[in-house]
C-alpha positions as CSV (number, residue, x, y, z in Angstrom):
1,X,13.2,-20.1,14.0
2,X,16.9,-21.4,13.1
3,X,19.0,-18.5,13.4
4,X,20.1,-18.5,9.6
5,X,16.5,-17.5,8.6
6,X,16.0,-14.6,11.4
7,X,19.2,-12.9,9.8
8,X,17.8,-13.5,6.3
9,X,14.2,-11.7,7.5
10,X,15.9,-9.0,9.3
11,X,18.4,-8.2,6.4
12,X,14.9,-8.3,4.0
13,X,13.2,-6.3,6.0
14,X,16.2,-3.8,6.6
15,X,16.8,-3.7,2.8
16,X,13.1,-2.9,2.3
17,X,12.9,0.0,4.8
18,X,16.4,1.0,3.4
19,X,15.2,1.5,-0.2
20,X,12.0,4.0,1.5
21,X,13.8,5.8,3.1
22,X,16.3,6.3,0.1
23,X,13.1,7.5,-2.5
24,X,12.2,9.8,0.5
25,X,15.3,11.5,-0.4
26,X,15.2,11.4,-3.9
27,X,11.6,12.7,-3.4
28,X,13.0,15.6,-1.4
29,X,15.5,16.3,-3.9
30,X,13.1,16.5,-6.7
31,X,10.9,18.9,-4.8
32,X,13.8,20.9,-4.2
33,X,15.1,21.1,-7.5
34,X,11.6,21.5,-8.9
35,X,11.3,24.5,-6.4
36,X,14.6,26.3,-7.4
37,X,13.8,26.1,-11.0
38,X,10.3,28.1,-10.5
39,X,8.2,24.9,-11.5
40,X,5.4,24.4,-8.7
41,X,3.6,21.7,-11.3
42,X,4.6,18.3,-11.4
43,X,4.1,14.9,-10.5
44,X,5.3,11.2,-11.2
45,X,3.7,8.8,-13.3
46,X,3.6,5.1,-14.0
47,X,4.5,4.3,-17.4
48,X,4.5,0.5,-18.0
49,X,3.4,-1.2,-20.6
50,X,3.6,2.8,-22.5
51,X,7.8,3.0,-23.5
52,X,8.9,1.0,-26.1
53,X,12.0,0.0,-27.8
54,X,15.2,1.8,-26.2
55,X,12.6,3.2,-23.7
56,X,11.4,0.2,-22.4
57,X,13.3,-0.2,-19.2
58,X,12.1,3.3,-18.0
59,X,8.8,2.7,-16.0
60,X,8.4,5.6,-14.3
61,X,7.8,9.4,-15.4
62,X,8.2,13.1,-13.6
63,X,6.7,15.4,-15.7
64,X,6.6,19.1,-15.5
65,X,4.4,21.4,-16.2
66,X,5.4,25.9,-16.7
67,X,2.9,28.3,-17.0
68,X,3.1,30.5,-20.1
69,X,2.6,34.3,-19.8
70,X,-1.2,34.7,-20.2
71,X,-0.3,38.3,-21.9
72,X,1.8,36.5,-24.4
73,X,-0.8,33.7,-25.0
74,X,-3.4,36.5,-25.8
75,X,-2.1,38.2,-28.2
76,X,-1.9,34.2,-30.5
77,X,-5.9,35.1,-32.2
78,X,-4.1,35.3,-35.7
79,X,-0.7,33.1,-34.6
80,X,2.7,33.7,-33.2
81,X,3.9,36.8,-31.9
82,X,7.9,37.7,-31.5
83,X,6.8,37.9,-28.3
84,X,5.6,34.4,-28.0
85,X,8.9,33.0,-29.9
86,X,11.0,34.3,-27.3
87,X,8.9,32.9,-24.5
88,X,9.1,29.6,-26.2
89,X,12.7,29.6,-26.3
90,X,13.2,30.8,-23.0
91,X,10.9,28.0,-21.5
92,X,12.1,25.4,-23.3
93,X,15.5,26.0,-21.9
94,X,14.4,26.4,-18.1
95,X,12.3,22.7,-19.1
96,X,15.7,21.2,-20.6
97,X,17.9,22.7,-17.4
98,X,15.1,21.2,-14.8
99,X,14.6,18.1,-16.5
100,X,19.1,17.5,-16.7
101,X,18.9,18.4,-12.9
102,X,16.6,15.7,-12.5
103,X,18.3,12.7,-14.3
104,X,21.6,13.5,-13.2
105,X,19.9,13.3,-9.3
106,X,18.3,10.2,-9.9
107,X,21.8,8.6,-11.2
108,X,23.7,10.1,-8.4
109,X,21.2,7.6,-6.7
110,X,21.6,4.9,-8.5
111,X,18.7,5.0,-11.3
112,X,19.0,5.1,-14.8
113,X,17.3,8.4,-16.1
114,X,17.1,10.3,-19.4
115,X,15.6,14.0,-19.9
116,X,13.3,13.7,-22.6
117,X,14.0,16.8,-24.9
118,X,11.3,19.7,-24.3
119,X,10.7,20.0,-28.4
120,X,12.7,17.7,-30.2
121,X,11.2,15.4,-33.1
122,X,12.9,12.5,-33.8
123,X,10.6,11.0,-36.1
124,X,9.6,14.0,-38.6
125,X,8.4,12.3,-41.4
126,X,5.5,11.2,-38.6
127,X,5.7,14.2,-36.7
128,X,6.4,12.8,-33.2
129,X,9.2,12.8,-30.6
130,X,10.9,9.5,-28.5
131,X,7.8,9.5,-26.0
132,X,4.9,12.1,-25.7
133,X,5.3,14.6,-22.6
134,X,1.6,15.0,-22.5
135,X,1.3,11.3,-22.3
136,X,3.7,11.8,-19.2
137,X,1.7,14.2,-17.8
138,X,-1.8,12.9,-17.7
139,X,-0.3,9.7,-16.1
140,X,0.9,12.0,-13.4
141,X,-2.5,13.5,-12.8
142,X,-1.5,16.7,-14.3
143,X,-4.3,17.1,-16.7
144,X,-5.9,15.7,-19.8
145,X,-5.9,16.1,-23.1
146,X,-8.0,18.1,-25.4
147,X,-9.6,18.4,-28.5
148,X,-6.8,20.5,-29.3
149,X,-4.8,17.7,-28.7
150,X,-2.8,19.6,-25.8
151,X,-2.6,18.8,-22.1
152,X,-5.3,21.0,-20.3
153,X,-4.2,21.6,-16.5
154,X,-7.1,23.0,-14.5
155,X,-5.1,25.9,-13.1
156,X,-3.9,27.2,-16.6
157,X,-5.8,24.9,-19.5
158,X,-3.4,24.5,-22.5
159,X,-1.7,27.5,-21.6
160,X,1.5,25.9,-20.6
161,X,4.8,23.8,-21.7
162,X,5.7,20.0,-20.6
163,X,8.9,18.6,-19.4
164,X,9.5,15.0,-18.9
165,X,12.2,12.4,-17.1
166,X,12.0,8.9,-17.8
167,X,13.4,6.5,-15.1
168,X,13.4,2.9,-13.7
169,X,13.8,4.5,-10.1
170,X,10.7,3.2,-8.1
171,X,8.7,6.4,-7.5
172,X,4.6,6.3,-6.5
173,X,2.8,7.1,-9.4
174,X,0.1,9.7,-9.2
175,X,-3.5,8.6,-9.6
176,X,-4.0,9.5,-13.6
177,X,-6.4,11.5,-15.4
178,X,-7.8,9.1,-17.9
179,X,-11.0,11.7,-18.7
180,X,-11.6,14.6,-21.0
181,X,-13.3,16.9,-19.7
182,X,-13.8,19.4,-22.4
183,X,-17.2,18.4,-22.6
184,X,-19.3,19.8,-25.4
185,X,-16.5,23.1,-26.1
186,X,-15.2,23.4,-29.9
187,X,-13.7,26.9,-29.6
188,X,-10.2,25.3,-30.6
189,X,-11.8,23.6,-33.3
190,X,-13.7,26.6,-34.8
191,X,-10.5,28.5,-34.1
192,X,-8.2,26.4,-36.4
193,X,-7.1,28.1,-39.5
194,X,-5.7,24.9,-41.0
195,X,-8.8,22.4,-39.9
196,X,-6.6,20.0,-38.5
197,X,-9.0,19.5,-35.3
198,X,-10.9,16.6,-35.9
199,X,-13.3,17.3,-32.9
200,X,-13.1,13.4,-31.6
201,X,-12.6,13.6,-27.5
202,X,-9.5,11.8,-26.0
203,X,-9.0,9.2,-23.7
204,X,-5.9,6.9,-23.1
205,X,-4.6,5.2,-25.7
206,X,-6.5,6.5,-28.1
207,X,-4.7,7.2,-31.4
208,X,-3.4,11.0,-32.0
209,X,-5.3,10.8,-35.9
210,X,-8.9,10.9,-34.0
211,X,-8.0,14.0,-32.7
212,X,-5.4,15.8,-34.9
213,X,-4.4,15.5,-38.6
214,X,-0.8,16.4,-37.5
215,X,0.4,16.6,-41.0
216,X,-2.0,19.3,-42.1
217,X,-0.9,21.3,-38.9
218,X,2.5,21.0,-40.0
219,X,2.2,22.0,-43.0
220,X,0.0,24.7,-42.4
221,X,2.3,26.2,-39.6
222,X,5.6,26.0,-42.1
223,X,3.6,28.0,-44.6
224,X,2.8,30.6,-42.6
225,X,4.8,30.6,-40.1
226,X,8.0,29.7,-40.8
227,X,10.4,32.1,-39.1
228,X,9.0,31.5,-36.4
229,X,11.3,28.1,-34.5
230,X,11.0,26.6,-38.2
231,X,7.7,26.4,-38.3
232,X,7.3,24.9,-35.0
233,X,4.7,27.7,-33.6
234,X,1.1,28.5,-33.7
235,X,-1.1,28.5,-31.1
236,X,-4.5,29.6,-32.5
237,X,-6.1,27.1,-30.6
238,X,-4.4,26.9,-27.6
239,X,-5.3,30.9,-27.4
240,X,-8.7,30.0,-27.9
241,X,-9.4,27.5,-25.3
242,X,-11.6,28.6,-22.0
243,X,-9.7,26.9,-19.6
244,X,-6.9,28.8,-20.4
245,X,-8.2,32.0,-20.5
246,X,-9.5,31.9,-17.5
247,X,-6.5,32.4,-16.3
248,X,-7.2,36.3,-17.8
249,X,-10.2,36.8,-15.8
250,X,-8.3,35.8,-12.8
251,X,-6.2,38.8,-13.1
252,X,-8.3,41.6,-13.8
């Protein structure tokens, strides 16, 4: 072998063991950032072909997942409590601290990276944000989603709020969920005061309207209850799903 092409191979394959050993580190970092902020749910997922427009360059996903109070998410039967507002806040804040942490380590490293904002909607007159944290979230093999149109997690079932960071940093993806597995349940359907639950079951790609008239959740919330984040809280049916109350019986 001409000497020329041995130094090209060995610089190839020094480059290649290089950039391993590099998202080892990253990886590292984000457990240890993940660890300090209290989350102990998360995982990375591939996203090609799913970010669109300004998004499109971003590939990859780490989503989060933080387990609600279950004593707060009891008491939501007739909808939000003070209690539950306060909560919301509170999490969304330790999502949107994680989540900066997160891009700003990937960066440092090279990567492009944006925190997606943990309840932001950019497009209201459609009711959606810049990319769907549950979307995120079952690509990462953090759970599904259900006929609620929430991400279940099998530790704590809807019970829960989503953080997500977009990237082009190379991470392994997760094996996703691509299953519902609320089976035959329609307690969150039964349970929806504003009969936005359509009762279809999800799987990906499917459109958000089979599962959720979003508009007449919207509107419903904003009626009733309005102080509460601007009409941004609810969570009827994410009170009255199994899989997250299971999480009650767990602690009796």
């Amino acid at each position: 072998m001409e000497p020329a092409v041995w130094f090209r191979l060995l610089y190839t394959r020094a480059y290649f063991f290089e950039g391993i050993i590099d998202m080892r580190e990253i990886v590292k970092e984000i457990e240890q950032i993940t660890a300090s902020h209290g989350c102990t749910l998360y995982g990375y997922a591939d996203l090609n072909g799913l970010t669109t427009g300004k998004l499109a360059h971003f590939h990859r996903g780490v989503s989060f997942v933080f387990q609600m109070e279950p004593w707060v998410m009891e008491q939501l039967a007739q909808g939000p409590t003070d209690a539950y507002s306060v909560l919301y806040g509170q999490v969304n804040m330790r999502i949107d601290a994680l989540s900066g942490e997160v891009a700003r380590a990937l960066e440092r490293a090279g990567y492009q990276a944006w925190a997606l904002p943990s309840s932001t909607r950019s497009d209201p007159v459609n009711v959606r944000g810049d990319f769907q944290h549950k979307t995120a979230a079952t690509r990462a093999g953090l759970g599904w989603v259900g006929k609620n149109c929430q991400l279940l997690t099998k530790p704590w079932g809807p019970w829960v709020r989503l953080g997500t960071v977009l990237t082009d940093a190379p991470l392994q993806p997760a094996v996703p969920i691509e299953k519902n597995l609320c089976g035959k349940c329609t307690k969150c359907i039964e349970a929806c005061p504003a009969e936005a639950l359509k009762g279809g079951s999800w799987y990906p790609g499917v459109e958000r309207d089979v599962l959720l008239d979003a508009w007449a959740c919207d509107r419903y919330k904003k009626k009733f209850f309005l102080k509460y984040h601007g009409g941004h809280n609810c969570g009827i049916c994410t009170q009255a799903c199994p899989v997250g109350r299971k999480v009650l019986r767990k602690l009796i």
